[in-house]
C-alpha positions, -999 to +999 in steps of 0.1 A: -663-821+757-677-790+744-666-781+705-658-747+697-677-729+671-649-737+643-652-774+651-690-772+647-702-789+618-723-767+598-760-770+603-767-762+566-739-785+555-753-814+572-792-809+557-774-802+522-768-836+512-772-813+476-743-793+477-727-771+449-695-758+454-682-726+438-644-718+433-633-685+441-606-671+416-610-639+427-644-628+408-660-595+429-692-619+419-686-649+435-708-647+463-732-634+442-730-666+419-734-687+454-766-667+464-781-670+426-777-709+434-790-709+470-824-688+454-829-724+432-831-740+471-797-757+466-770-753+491-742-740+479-705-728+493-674-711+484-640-729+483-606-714+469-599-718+436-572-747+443-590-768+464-575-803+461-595-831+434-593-855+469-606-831+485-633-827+462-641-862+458-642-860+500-670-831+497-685-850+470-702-819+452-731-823+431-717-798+409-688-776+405-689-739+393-653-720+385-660-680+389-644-656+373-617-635+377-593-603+374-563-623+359-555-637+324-554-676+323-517-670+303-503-647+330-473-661+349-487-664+387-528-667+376-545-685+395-551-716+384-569-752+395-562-788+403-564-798+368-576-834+378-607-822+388-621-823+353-619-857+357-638-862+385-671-873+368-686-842+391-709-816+362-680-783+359-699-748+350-668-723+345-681-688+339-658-660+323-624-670+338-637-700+346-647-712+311-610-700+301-594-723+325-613-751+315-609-746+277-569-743+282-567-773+305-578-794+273-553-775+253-579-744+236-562-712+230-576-680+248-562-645+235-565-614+248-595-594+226-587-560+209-609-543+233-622-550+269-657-563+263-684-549+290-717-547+295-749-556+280-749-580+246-773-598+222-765-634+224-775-663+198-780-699+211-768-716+185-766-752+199-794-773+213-782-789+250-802-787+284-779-758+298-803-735+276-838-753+279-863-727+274-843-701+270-849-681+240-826-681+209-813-646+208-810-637+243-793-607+265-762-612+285-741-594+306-702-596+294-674-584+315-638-596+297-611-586+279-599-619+273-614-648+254-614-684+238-601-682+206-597-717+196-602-751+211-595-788+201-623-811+190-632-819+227-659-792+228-686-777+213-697-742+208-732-737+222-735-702+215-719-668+202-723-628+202-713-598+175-677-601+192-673-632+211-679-664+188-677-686+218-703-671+243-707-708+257-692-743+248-698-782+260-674-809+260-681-835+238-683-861+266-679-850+301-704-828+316-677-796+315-699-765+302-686-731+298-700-696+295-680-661+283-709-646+303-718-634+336-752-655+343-756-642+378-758-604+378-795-592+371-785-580+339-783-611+321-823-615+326-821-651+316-794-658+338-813-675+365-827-703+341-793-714+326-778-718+362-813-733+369-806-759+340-770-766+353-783-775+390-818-792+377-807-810+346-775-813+346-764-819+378-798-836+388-804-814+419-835-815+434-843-783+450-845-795+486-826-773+507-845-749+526-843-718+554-872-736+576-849-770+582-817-743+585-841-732+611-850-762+627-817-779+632-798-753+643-823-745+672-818-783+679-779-779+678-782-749+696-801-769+727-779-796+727-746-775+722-753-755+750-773-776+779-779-758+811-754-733+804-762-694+794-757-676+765-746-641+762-758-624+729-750-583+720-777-567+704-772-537+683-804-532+669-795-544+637-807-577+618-780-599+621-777-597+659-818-595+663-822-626+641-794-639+665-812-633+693-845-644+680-828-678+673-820-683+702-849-674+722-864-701+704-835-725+713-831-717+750-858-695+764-844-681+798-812-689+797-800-662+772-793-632+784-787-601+758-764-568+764-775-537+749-746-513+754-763-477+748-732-457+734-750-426+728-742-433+687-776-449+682-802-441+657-835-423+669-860-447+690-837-473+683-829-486+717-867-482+731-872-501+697-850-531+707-860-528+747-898-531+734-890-561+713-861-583+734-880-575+762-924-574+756-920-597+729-897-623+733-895-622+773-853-622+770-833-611+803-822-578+788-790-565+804-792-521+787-762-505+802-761-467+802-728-457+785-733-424+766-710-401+787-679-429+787-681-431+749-682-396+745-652-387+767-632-414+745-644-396+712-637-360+731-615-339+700-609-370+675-614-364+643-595-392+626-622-420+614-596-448+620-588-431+657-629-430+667-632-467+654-609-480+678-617-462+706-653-468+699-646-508+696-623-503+733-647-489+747-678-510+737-657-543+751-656-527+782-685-522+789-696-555+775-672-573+796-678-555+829-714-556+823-711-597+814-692-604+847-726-596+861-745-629+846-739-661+864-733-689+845-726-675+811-705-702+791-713-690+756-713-659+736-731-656+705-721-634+678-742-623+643-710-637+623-722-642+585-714-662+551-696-634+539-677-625+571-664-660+575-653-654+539-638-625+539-621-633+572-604-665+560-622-683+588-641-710+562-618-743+566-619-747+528-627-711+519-607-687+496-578-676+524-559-658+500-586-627+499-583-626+537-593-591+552-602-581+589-643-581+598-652-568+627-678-598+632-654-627+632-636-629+663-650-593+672-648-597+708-610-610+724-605-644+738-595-628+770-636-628+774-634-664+784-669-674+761-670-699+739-687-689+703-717-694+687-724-681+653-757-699+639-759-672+612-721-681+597-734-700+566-767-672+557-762-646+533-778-611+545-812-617+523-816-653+539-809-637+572-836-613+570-862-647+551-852-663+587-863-633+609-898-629+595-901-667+596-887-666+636-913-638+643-892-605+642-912-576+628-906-559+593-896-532+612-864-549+624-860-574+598-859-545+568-838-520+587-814-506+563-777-514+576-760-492+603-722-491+607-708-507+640-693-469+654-728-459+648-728-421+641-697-415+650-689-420+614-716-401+602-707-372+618-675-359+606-650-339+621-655-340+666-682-363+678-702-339+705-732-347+725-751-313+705-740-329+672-752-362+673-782-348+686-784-325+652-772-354+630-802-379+650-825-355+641-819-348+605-818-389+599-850-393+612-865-367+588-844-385+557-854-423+562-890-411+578-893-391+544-885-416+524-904-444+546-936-421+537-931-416+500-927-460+502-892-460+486-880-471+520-875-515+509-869-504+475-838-483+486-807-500+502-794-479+527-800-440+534-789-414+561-776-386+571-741-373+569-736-341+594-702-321+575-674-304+592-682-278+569-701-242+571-717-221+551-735-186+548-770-186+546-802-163+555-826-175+571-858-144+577-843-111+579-807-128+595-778-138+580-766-175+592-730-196+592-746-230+600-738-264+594-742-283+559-755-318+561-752-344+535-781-372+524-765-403+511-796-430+496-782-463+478-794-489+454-773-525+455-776-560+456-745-569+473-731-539+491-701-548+473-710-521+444-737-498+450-756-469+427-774-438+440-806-436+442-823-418+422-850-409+443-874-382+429-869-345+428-900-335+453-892-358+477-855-346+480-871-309+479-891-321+510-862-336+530-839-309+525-870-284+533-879-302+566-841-306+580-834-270+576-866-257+587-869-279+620-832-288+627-814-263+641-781-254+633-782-270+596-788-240+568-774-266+538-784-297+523-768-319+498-773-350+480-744-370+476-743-387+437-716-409+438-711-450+430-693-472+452-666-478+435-651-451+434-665-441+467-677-461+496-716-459+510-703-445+545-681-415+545-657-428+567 
């Protein structure tokens, strides 16, 4: 009997017989600490913070790593661990919260500090252990607290301290539990890297072994015998995660995938020539492109409301994909660009944190009702391995590096009533913005940049004539994880030169902005 996708056992589970798990208490940098371990070629997964000890001992870790967290340790209700797991012989790294919990499991005091402690910070090494070989004695580190240890028994032993925080990092005197105050993962502890390193190498004797060309190997393997003679239906978008998708299983199957490109009209410039030329010159798939422009615009027809156009986009799109995969014979599967974070997020990881549950529109994105049976060969990759796998599988930089577009397309771009003359305005000015700033060669160093068309109008002159055009907004971001994200600060000239260009040569637009703000307190898209 077939298995369905969640009774698949993990590809990069079964080549990670070196497997560090990370538990989740609620840290906004936990998959970040589980992509820090992954770039040391060690496998590495995120569980919930009170996994069971037998279950641990099951999974058989090489290491452990407790994240931090929003709560305080003392706080009626915080989250907390199966205690017994420090006693499980298995190396325990607990970082922030993490280092708390441990400390007050062996009976150490942790206080609440005077202030909140955040940012950057000069830290001493004052003790010599192998979680901080090589790295230098007064070193920076990144602190993010406003509690801390204030006391512990005779069990451990401080390792290191800043101006404010006298226990930084601490050992126990004889079982490999470590704690650090600090946050090693984020970039801006610059050492951070090598005292993970330490903790996987020497500490909890990792070798280094897991890597993206086996991922790819074995699942192309598990892909052919999963699926047989049978088809598999994949949706492209033009995006990375469903062209590495595709790519994959290409590989895997040859003929008998077919891919659905449903053309809503919401598309980026050249984008669907761009996928037609590559699904169907290069990799010789049976490309199914169905024509649906004029449908999704008569759904859209006067809605403004960005929750309204979502769902009537996503109606609409399984429509089309349904009617249009009636047409394939002998379609059993249906492959979907599902990621490590979506499972995640979505609660869908069998031992993963399922109390930070939230709807993704990857997992489970198309209904049952469909009949397929899923494959998701992407579900353990982060976003940076799945771009690694698509240069390694042949996919050009073009594709692999595309900065992220939203599932509604430009429906969300362009606010207030979606019409066939706006898109067209809002198409063209995001083609001058990420051409622009392809050109200057900011384009990989920048995370995501576009166009925003406004709902708004405003007076201009333009010769001799006064003008009431349209403004238009150019969002650019810096981040890591899309979690948090910076503007970019791209230079001044080159943001002269955009806005010169879209108001010279797009018509209708007499206004251009550049929209300053973080995520938090605002999101990358605007809506």
């Amino acid at each position: 009997m077939t298995m369905t996708a969640s009774e698949i056992p993990a590809v990069a589970r079964r080549t990670a017989a070196e497997r560090v798990l990370v538990l989740d208490f609620g840290s906004q940098y936990a998959q970040l600490i589980a992509r820090r371990v992954r770039e040391q070629n060690v496998y590495c997964e995120i569980v919930r913070h009170n996994i069971s000890a037998d279950r641990l001992r099951e999974l058989a870790p090489l290491g452990i790593i407790l994240s931090g967290g929003p709560a305080s340790v003392y706080e009626e209700g915080a989250p907390q661990c199966d205690a017994e797991l420090f006693q499980l012989g298995i190396p325990v790294l607990g970082i922030c919260y993490g280092m708390q919990l441990a400390c007050q499991a062996f009976g150490g005091q942790v206080d609440n500090t005077p202030s909140r402690e955040y940012g950057r910070a000069e830290c001493n090494i004052t003790g010599t252990d192998d979680l901080f070989a090589d790295v230098n004695s007064a070193t920076q580190v990144w602190m993010s607290h406003g509690d801390q240890v204030a006391g512990f028994a005779d069990e451990f032993i401080p390792l290191a301290s800043t101006g404010t925080c006298p226990f930084a990092a601490i050992r126990h005197r004889d079982l490999p539990i470590y704690g650090l105050q600090f946050h090693p993962e984020v970039t801006h502890t610059p050492e951070g890297g090598k005292v993970l390193g330490n903790f996987l190498k020497i500490i909890c004797g990792a070798h280094g072994t897991w890597k993206l060309g086996d991922f790819a190997a074995e699942t192309i393997a598990q892909i052919r015998e999963q699926v047989g003679d049978n088809r598999v239906i994949c949706g492209l978008s033009g995006g990375v995660d469903s062209s590495v998708v595709a790519a994959l299983l290409a590989e895997a199957i040859g003929p008998q995938l077919s891919c659905i490109l449903v053309d809503n009209g919401l598309l980026r410039q050249d984008e669907e020539a761009s996928v037609i030329r590559e699904f169907s010159d290069h990799f010789k798939t049976d490309l199914h492109v169905v024509k649906a422009e004029e449908k999704f615009l008569d759904a859209l027809a006067g809605i403004t409301d960005p929750q309204e156009k979502r769902r009537r986009i996503g109606h609409t799109f399984i429509e089309c994909f349904a009617d249009e995969a009636q047409k394939i014979e002998g379609a059993k599967y249906l492959a979907q660009g599902t990621l490590y974070p979506d499972v995640i997020e979505s609660g869908a990881a069998p031992d993963g944190p399922a109390d930070t549950i939230k709807l993704h529109h990857n997992v489970g994105g198309l209904p049952e009702e469909l009949g397929f049976e899923l494959i998701e060969p992407l579900r353990d990759l982060f976003k940076d391995e799945v771009r690694r796998l698509g240069l390694q599988l042949g996919l050009p930089e073009e594709i692999v590096w595309r900065h992220p577009f939203p599932g509604p397309g430009l429906a969300v771009r362009c606010l207030g009533e979606v019409t066939e003359s706006r898109l067209e305005t809002l198409r063209a000015a995001d083609a001058i913005v990420v051409g622009e700033i392809k050109a200057a060669g900011l384009y990989r160093e920048t995370s995501q940049a576009f166009a925003v068309l406004l709902p708004v109008q405003s007076v201009g002159v333009m010769g001799d004539s006064r003008t009431y055009d349209d403004a238009l907004a150019v969002r650019c971001v810096n981040t890591d994880d899309f979690m948090t994200a910076d503007w970019s600060h791209l230079p001044y000239e080159l943001l002269a030169k955009i806005s010169t260009r879209i108001i010279n040569e797009v018509k209708g637009v007499n206004r251009v902005v550049y929209d300053i703000s973080s995520k938090p307190p605002a999101t990358i898209e605007w809506e």
